[in-house]
Structures are given as C-alpha cells and as structure tokens.
Wavefront OBJ file of the C-alpha trace (Angstrom):
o trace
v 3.504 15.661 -2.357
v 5.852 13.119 -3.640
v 4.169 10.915 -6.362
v 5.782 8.030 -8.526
v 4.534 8.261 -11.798
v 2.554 4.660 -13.199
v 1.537 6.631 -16.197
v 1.315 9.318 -18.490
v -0.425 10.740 -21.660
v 1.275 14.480 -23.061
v -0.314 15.901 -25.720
v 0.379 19.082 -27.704
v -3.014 21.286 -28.152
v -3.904 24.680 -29.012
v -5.757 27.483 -26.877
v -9.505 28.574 -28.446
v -6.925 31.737 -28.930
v -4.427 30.047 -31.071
v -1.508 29.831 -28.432
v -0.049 26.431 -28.259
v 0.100 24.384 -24.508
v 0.987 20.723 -24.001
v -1.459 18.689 -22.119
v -0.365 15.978 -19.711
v -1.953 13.779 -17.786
v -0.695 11.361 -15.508
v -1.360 8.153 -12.902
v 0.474 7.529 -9.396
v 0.782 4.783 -7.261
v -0.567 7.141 -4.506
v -3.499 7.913 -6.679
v -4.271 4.469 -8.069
v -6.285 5.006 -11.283
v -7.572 8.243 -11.483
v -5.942 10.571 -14.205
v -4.186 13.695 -12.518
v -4.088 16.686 -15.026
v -2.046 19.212 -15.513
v 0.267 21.272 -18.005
v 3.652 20.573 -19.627
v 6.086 20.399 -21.251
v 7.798 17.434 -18.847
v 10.349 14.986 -19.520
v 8.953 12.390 -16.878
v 8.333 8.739 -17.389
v 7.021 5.809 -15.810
v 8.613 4.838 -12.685
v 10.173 8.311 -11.449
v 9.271 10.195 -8.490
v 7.992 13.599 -8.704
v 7.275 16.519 -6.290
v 4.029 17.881 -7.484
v 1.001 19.853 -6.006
v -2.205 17.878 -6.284
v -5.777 19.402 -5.695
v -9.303 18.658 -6.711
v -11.229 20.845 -8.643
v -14.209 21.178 -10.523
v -12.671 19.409 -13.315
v -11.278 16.361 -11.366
v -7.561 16.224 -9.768
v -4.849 18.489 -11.234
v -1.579 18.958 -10.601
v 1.026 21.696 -10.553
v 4.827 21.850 -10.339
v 5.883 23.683 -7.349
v 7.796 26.909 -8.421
v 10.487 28.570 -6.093
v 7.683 31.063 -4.087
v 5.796 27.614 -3.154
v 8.380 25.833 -1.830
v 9.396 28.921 0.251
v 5.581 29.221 1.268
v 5.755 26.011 2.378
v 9.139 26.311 4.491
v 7.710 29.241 5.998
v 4.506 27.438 7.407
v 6.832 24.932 8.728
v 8.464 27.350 10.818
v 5.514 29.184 11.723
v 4.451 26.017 13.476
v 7.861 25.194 14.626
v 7.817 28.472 16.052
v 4.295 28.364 17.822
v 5.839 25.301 19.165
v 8.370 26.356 20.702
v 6.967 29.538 22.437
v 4.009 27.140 23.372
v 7.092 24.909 25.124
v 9.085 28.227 26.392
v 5.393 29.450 28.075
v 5.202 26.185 30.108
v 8.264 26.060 31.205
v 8.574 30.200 32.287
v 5.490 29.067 34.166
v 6.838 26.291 36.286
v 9.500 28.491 37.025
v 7.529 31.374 38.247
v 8.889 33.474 35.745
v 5.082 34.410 34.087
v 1.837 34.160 35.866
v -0.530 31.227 35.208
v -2.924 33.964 32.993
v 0.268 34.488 31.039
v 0.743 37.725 29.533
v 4.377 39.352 28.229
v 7.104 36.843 28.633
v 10.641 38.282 30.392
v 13.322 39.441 27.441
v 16.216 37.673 27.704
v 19.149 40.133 28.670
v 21.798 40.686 26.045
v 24.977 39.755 27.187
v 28.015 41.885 26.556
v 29.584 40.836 23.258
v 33.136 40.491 22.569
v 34.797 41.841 19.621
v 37.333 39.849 17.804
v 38.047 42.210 15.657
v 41.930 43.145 17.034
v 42.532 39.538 18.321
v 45.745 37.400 17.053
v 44.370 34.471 16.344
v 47.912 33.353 15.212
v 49.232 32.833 18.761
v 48.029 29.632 20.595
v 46.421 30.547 24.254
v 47.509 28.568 27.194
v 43.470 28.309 27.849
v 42.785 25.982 25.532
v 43.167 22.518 26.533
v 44.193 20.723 23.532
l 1 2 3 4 5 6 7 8 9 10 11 12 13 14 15 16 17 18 19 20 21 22 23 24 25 26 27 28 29 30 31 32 33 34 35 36 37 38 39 40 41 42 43 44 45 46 47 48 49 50 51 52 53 54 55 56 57 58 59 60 61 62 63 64 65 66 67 68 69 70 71 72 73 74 75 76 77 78 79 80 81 82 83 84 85 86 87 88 89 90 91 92 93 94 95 96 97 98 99 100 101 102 103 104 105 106 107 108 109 110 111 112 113 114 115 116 117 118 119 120 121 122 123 124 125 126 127 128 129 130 131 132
C-alpha cells in the first residue's frame, strides 16, 4: 500500500539479548492518527510516499517494507487472477461457439502451426513483398 508519511518517531533500542534494532514509528494520511510500527533503519521524512505492508496485530498496526519475494508474490497473484480471467472469458466464448459443451469439461488445444526458421534467411536483401 502506498502511504505518505505525516509523521515519524525512530528510535535506537536494544534487544532483552543485547543486539541493537532501531524502532520507528510512523503516521499517514491514509491512516489518520494512529501510530504504525515497525523496524528501521529508514531515511524517510514527512511528506514522502512510501510502499509499505500494513497489518494489524495484537500489538496495534505495523508495518513492513516489502522485500523482492513480496513484490514477486504479489505480481504472481495478479496474474493468477488475470489468468482465471481470461480462461473464465475463453470458456464463454468456446461455448457460444459450440466448441465445448454447456457442462464444460477439457477445452480444444490450439494446433501448433508450422514455424518458420530464420535461421539461413538474408535479411540484407529487401523483398518485393513488403509494401513500404
């Protein structure tokens, strides 16, 4: 979720097992005034706009910042759905066309098509077939 940032509080604390951690919390516009925790260290101030993951817990709102692996979880759900879509679309239409029973079942595989190789073409000489 993209938040813009109305306030923040980072604090440097350390663990009950001596390790040191940086506390931050912040406020959002989206949000309004309740503190959002989370874990630092961040260079953000007032006013920018962050990408952050924002759940509620037992311990109020917290936030994380998405890593590489969550933003590709979340690009995969996207396309998941994208894909359900489109086979939900691609069912309909194979229907009205007779091509798969209203009870549906296994759709028709599209049949491959012969591919060319370019591999020994000159693409040096200029073909009378195309028109420009």
């Amino acid at each position: 979720m993209l938040v813009t940032i109305t306030g923040i509080n980072s604090q440097e604390k350390t663990s009950k097992k001596g390790k040191p951690y940086t506390s931050v919390g912040i406020l959002t516009e989206e949000n309004g005034d309740k503190w959002i925790n989370g874990f630092g260290p961040v260079e953000w101030k007032k006013g920018d706009k962050v990408e952050l993951m924002i759940e509620e817990t037992e311990y109020g709102l917290q936030f994380k910042v998405p890593n590489a692996t969550d933003s590709l979880a979340k690009r995969v759900t996207g396309l998941e759905k994208q894909t359900k879509w489109l086979f939900g679309e691609y069912t309909k239409l194979a229907k009205k066309l007779g091509i798969v029973g209203s009870s549906g079942g296994e759709l028709p595989a599209i049949e491959k098509k012969e591919q060319k190789s370019f591999d020994n073409v000159d693409f040096s000489q200029q073909s009378e077939e195309i028109p420009f």
